[in-house]
VMD Tcl script that builds the backbone (N, CA, C; Angstrom):
set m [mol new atoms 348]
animate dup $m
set s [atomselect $m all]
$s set {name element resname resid chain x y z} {
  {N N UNK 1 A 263.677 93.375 -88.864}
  {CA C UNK 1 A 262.411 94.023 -88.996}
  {C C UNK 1 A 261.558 93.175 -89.933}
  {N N UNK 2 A 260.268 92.630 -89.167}
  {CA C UNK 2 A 259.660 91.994 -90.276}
  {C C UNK 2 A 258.184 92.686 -90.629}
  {N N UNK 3 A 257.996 92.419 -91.929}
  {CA C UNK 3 A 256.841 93.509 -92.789}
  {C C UNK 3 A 256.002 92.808 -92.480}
  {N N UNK 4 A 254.682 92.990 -91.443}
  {CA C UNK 4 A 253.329 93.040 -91.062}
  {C C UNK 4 A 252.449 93.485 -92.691}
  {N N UNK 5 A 252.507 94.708 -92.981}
  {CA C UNK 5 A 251.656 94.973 -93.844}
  {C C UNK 5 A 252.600 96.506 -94.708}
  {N N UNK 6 A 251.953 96.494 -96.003}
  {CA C UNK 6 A 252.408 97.611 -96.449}
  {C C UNK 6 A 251.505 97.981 -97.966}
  {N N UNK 7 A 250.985 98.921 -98.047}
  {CA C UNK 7 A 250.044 99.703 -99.061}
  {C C UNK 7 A 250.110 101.518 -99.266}
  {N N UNK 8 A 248.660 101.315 -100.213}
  {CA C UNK 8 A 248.542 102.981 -100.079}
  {C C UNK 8 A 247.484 103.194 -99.169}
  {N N UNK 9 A 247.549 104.508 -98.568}
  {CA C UNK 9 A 246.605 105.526 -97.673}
  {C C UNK 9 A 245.441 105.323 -98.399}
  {N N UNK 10 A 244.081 104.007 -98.488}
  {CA C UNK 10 A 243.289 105.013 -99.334}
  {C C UNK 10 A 242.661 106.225 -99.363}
  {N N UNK 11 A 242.072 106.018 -100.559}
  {CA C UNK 11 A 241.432 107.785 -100.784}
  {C C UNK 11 A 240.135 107.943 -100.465}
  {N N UNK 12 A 239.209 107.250 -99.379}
  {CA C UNK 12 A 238.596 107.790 -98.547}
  {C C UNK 12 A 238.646 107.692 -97.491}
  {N N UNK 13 A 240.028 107.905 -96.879}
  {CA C UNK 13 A 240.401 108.456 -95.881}
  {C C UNK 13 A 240.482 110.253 -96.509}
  {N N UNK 14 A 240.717 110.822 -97.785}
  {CA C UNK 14 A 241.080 112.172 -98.008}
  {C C UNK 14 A 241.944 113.214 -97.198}
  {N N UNK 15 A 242.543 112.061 -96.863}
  {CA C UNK 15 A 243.643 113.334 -95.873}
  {C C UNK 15 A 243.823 113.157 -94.705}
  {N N UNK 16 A 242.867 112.709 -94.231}
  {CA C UNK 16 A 242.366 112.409 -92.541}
  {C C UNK 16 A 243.297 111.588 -92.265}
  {N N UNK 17 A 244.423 111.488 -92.054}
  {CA C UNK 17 A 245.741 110.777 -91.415}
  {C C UNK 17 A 245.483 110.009 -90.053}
  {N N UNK 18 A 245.148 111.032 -89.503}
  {CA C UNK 18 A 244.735 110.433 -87.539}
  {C C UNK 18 A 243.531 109.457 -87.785}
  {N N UNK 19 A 242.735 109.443 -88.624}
  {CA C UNK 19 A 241.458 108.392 -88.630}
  {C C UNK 19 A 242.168 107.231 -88.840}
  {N N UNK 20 A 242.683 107.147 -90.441}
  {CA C UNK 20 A 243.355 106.535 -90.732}
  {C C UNK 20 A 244.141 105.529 -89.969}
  {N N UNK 21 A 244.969 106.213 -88.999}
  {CA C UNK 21 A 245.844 105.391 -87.846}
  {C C UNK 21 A 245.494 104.807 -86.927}
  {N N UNK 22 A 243.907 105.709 -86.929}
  {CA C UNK 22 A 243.197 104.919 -85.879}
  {C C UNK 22 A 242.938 103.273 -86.250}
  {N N UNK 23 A 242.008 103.483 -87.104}
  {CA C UNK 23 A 241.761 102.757 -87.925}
  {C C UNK 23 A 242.790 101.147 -88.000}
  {N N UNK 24 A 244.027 101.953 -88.820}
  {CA C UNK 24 A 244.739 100.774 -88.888}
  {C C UNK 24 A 245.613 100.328 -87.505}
  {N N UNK 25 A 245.538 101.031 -86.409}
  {CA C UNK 25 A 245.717 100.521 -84.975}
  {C C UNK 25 A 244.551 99.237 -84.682}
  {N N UNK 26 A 243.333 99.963 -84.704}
  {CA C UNK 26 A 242.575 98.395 -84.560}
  {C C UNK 26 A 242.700 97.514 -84.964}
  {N N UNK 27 A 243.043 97.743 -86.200}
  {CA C UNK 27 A 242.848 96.221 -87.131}
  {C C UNK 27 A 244.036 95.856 -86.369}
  {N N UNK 28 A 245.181 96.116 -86.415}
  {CA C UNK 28 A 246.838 95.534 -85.749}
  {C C UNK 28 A 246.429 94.965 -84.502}
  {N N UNK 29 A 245.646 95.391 -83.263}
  {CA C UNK 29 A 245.273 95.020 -82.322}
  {C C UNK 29 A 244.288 93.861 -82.560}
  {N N UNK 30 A 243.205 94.249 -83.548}
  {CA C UNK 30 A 242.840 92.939 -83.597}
  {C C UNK 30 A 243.073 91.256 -83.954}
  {N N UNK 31 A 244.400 91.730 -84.810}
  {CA C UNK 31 A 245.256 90.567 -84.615}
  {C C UNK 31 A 245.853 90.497 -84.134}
  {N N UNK 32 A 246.479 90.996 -83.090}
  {CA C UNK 32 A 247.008 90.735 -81.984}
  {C C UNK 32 A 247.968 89.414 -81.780}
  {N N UNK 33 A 247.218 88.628 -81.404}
  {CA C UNK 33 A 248.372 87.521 -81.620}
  {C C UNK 33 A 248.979 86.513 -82.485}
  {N N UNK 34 A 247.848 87.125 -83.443}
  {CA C UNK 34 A 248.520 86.802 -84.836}
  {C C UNK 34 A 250.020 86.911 -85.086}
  {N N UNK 35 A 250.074 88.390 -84.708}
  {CA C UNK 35 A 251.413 88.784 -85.456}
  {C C UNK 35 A 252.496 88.034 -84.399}
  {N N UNK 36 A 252.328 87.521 -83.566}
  {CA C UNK 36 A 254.059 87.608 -82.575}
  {C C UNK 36 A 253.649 86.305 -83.000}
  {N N UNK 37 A 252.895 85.579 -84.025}
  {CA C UNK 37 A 253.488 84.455 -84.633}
  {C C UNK 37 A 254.491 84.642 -85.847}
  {N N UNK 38 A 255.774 83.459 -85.448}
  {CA C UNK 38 A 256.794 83.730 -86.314}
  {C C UNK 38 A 256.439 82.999 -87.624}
  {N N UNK 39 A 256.022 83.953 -88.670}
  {CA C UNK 39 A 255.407 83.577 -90.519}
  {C C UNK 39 A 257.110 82.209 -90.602}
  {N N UNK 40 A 256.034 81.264 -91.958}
  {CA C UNK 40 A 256.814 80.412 -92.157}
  {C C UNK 40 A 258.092 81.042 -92.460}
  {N N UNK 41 A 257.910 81.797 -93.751}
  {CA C UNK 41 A 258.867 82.250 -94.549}
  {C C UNK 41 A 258.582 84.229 -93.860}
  {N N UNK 42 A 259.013 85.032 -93.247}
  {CA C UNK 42 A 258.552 85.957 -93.051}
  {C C UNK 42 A 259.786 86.985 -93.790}
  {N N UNK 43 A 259.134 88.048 -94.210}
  {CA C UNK 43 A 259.710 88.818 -95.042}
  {C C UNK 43 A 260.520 89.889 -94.100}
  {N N UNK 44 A 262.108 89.782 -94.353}
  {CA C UNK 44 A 263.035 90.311 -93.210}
  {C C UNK 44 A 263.396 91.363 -93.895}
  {N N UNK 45 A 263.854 92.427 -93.307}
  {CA C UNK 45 A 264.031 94.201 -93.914}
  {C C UNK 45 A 265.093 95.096 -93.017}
  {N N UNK 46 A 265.787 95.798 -93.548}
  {CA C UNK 46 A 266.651 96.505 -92.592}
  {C C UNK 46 A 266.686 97.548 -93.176}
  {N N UNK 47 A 265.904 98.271 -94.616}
  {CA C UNK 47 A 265.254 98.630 -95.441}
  {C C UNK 47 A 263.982 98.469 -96.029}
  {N N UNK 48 A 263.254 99.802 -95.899}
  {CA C UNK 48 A 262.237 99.648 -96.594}
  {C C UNK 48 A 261.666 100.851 -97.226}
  {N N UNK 49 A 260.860 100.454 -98.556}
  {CA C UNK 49 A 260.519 101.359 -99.885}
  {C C UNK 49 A 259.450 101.619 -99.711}
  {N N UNK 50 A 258.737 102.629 -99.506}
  {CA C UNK 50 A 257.651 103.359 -99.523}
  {C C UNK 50 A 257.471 104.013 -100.681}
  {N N UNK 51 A 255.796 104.143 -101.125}
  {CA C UNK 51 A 255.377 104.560 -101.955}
  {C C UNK 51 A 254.521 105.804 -101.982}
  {N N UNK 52 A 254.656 106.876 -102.608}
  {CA C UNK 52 A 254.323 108.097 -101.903}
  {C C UNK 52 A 252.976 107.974 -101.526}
  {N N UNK 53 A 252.085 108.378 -100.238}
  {CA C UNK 53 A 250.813 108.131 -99.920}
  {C C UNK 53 A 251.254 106.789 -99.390}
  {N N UNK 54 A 251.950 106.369 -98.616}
  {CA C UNK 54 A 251.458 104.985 -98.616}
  {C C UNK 54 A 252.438 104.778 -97.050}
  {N N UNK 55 A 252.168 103.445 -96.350}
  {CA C UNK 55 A 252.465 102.836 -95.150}
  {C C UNK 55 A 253.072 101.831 -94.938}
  {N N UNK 56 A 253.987 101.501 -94.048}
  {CA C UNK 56 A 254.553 100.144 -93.656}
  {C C UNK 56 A 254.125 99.981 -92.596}
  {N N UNK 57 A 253.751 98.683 -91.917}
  {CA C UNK 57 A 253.833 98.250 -90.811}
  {C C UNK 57 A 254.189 96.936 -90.227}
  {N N UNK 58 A 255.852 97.565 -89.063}
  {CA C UNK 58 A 256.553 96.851 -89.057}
  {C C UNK 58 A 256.464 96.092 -87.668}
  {N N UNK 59 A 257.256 94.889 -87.841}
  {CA C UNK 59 A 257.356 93.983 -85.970}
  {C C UNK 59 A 258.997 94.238 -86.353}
  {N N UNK 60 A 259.331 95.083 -84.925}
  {CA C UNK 60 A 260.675 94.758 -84.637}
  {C C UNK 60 A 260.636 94.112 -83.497}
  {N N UNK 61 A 262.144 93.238 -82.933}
  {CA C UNK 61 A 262.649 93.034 -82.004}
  {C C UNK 61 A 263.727 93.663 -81.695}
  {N N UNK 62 A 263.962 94.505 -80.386}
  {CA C UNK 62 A 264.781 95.104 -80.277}
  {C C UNK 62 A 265.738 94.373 -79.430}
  {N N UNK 63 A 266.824 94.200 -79.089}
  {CA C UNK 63 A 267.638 93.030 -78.043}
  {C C UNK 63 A 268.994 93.299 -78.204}
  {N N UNK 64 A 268.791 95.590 -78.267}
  {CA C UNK 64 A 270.230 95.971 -78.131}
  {C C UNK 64 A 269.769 97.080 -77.293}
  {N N UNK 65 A 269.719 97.382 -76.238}
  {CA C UNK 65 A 269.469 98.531 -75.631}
  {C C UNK 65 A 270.136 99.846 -75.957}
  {N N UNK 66 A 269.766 100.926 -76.416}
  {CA C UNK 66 A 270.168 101.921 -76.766}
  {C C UNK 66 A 269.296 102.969 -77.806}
  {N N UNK 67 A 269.562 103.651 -78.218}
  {CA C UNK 67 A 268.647 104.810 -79.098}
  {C C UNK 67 A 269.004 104.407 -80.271}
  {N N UNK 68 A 267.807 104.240 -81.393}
  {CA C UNK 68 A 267.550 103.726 -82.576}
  {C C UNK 68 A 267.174 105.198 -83.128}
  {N N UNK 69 A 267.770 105.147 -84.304}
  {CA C UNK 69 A 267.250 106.279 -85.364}
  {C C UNK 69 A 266.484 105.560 -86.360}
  {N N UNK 70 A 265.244 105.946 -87.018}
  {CA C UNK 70 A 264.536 105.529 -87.885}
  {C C UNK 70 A 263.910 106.819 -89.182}
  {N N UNK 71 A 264.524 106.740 -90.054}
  {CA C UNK 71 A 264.591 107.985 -90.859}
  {C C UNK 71 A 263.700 107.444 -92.034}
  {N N UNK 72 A 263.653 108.294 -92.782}
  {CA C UNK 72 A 263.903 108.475 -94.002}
  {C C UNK 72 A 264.959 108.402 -94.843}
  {N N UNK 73 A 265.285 108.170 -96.210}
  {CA C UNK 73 A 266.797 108.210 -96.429}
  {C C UNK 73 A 267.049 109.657 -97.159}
  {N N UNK 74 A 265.639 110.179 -97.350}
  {CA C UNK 74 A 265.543 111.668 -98.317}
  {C C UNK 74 A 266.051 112.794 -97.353}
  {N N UNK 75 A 267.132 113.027 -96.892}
  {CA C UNK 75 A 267.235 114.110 -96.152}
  {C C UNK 75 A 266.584 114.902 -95.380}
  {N N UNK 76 A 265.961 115.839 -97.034}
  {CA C UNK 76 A 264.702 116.678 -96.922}
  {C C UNK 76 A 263.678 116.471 -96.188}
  {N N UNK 77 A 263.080 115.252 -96.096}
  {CA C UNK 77 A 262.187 114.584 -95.482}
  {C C UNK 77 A 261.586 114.931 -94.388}
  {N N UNK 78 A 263.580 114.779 -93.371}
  {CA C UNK 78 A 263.027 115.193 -91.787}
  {C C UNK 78 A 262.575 116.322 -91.563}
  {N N UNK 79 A 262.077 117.306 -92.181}
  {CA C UNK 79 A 261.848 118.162 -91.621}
  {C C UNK 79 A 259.959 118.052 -91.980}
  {N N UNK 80 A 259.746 117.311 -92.396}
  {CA C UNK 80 A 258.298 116.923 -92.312}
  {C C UNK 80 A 258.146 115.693 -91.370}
  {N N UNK 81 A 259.106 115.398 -90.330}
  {CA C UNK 81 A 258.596 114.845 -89.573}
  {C C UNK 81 A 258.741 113.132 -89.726}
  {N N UNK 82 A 259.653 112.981 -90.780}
  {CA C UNK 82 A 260.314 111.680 -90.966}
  {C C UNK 82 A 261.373 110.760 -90.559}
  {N N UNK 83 A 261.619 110.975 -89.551}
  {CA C UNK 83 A 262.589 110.469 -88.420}
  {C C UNK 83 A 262.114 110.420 -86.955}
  {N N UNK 84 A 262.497 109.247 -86.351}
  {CA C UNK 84 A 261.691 109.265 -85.060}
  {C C UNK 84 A 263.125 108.218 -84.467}
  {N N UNK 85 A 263.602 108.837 -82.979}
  {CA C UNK 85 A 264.588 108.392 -82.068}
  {C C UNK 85 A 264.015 107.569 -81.170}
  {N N UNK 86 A 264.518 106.185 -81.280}
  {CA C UNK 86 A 263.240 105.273 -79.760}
  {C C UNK 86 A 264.366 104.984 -78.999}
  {N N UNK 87 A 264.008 105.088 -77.943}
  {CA C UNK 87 A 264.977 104.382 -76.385}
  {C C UNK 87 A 264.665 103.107 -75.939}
  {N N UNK 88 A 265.221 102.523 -76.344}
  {CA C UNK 88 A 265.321 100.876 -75.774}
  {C C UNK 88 A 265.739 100.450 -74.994}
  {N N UNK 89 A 265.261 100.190 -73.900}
  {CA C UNK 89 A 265.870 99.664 -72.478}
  {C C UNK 89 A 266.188 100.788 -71.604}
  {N N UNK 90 A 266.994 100.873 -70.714}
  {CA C UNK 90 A 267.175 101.928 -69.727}
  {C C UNK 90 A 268.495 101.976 -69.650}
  {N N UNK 91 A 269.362 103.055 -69.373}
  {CA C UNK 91 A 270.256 104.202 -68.902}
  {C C UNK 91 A 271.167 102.698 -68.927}
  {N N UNK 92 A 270.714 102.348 -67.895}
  {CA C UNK 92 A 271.821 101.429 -66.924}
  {C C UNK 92 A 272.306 100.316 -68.053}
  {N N UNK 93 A 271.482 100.278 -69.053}
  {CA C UNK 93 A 271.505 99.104 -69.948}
  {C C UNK 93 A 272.362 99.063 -70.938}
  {N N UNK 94 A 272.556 100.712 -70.889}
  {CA C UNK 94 A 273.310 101.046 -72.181}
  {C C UNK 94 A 274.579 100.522 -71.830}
  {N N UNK 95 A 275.506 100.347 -72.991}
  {CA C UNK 95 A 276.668 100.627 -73.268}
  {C C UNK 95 A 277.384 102.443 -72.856}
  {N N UNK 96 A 278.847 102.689 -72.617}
  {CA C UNK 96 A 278.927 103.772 -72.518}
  {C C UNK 96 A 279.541 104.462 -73.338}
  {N N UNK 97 A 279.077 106.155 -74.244}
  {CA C UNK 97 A 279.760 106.093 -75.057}
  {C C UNK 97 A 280.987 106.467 -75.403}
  {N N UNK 98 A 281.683 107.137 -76.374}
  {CA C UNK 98 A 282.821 107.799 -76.382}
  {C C UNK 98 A 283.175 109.048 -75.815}
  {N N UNK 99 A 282.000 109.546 -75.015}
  {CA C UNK 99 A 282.253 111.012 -74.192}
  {C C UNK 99 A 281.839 111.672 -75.519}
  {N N UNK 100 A 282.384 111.506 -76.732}
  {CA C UNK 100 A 281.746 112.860 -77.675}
  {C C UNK 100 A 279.868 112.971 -77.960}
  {N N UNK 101 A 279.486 111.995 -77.518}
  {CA C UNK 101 A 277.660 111.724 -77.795}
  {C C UNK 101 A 276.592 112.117 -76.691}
  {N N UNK 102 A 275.808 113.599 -77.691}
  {CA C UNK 102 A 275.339 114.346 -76.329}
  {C C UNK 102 A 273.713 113.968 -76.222}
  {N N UNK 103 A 273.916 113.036 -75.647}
  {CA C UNK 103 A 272.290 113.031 -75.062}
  {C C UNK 103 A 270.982 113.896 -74.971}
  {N N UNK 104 A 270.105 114.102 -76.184}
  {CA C UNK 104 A 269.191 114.853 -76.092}
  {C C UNK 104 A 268.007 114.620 -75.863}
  {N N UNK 105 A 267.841 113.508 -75.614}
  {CA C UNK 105 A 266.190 112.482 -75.509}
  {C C UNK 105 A 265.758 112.037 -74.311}
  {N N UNK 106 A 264.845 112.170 -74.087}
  {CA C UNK 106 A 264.343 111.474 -72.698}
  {C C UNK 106 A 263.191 110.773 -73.258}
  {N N UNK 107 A 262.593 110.480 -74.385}
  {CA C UNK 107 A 261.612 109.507 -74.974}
  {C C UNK 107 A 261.571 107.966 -74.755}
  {N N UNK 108 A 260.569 107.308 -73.953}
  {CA C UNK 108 A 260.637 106.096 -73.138}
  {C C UNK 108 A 260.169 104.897 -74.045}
  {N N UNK 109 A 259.369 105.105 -74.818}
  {CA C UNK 109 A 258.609 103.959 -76.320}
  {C C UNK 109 A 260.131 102.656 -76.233}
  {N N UNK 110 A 258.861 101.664 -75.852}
  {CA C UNK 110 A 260.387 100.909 -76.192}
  {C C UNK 110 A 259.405 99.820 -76.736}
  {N N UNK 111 A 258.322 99.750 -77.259}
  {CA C UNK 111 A 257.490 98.309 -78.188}
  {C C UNK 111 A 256.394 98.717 -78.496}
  {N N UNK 112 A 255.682 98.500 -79.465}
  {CA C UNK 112 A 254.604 98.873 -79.987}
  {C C UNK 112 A 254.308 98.947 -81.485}
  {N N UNK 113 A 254.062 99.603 -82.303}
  {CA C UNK 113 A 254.125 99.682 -83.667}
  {C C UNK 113 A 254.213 101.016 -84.195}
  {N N UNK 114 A 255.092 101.392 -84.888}
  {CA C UNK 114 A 255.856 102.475 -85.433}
  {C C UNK 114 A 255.448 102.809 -86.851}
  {N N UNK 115 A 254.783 104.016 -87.471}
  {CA C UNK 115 A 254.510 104.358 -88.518}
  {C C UNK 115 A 255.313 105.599 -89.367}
  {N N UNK 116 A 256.143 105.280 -89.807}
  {CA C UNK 116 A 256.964 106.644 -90.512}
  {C C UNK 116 A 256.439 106.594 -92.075}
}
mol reanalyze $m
mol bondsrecalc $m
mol representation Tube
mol addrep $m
């Protein structure tokens, strides 16, 4: 996972979250091909620290087909909505599992940019 960008929400946005995303969707689009250039030295993460009020935005490559969990590490968290399950690749792609793993997702997102 490499770190694109990471700050605080400012404060005239006041709350307005969805502007906000809008917002920082354009700018990401407007560099566009900026980013799928590989940085000399680019800052690699398999972890990352957030600051309360505040954002990461990450470039993954995914090149394992299967369902990714992306949490929080605060428990508590998920229940505000801090965990998000992505499906990478298709059915056929997967690996199969141990019979005990019950499939609850049908969510298709497999590239784009992810904000937790």
């Amino acid at each position: 996972m490499y770190i694109i960008e990471q700050g605080k929400i400012p404060a005239n946005y006041s709350g307005d979250i969805p502007r906000f995303l809008e917002d920082l969707t354009a700018r990401m689009r407007q560099l566009g091909p900026q980013l799928m250039k590989v940085r000399e030295r680019p800052v690699v993460k398999d972890t990352i620290g957030n600051i309360p009020g505040g954002y990461t935005v990450v470039r993954v490559h995914f090149n394992n087909p299967g369902f990714w969990l992306l949490h929080c590490h605060f428990i508590f968290h998920t229940d505000v909505g801090m965990v998000l399950v992505l499906k990478i690749g298709e059915r056929y792609q997967m690996r199969e599992g141990s019979g005990s793993f019950i499939a609850t997702s049908s969510s298709t997102r497999t590239s784009g940019w992810f904000w937790f």
